[in-house]
N, C-alpha and C positions, 0 to 999 in steps of 0.2 A: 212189186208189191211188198208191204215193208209187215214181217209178221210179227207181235211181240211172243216172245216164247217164257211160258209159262206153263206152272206143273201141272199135271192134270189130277184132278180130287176125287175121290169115292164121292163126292157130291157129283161134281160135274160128268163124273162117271153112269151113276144112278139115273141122272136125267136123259142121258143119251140114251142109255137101256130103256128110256121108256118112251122118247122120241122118237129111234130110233128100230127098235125092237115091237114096242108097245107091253112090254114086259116095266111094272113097277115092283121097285127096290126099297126100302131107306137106306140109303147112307150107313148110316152105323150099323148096319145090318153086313152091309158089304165089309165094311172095314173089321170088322168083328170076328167074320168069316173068310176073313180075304184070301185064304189058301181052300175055301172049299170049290168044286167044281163050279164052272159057268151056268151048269147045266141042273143045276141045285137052285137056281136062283130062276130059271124057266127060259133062259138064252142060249139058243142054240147057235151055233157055227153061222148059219146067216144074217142070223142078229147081229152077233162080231162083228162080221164083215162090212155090214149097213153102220156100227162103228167106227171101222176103220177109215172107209170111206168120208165118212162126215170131217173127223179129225183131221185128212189128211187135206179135204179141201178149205177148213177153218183155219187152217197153219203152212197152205201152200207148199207143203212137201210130202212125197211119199212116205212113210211107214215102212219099217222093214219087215216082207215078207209073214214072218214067224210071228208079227200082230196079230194075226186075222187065226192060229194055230193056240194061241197063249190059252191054257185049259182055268183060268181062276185070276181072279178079279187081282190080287198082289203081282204077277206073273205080268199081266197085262200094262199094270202101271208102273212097273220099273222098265219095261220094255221101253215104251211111249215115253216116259218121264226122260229116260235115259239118249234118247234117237233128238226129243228136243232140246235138253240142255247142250250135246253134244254137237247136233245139226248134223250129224250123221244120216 
């Protein structure tokens, strides 16, 4: 399976939180705040995780562990940005 690898956005972030989660976000709200708790925003630990999961099955590869741990939306997407550019 051929994945393209691309960054993942406080957009496409927002949307999973609410696909996901069932929790709604905007966008610039996340990015604005992007170092405040997950938990600020109404996403708890399981919600992450029904993230991680998603992403890892959209991009064919696991996630490193400390995804599903990441406490704040900036934390989360240099994790995930950094695991796909690198293919780590």
């Amino acid at each position: 399976m051929t994945t393209e690898v691309t960054q993942l956005t406080y957009d496409e972030l927002a949307a999973l939180m609410k696909k996901g989660a069932g929790v709604t976000v905007e966008p610039s709200d996340l990015e604005s705040r992007a170092d405040a708790p997950f938990a600020d925003f109404g996403l708890d630990s399981l919600g992450l995780l029904g993230i991680v999961g998603e992403l890892e099955n959209r991009h064919g590869r696991a996630l490193p562990t400390d995804a599903e741990r990441c406490k704040s939306p900036r934390a989360f997407l240099d994790l995930v940005n950094g695991t796909l550019t690198t293919g780590a």
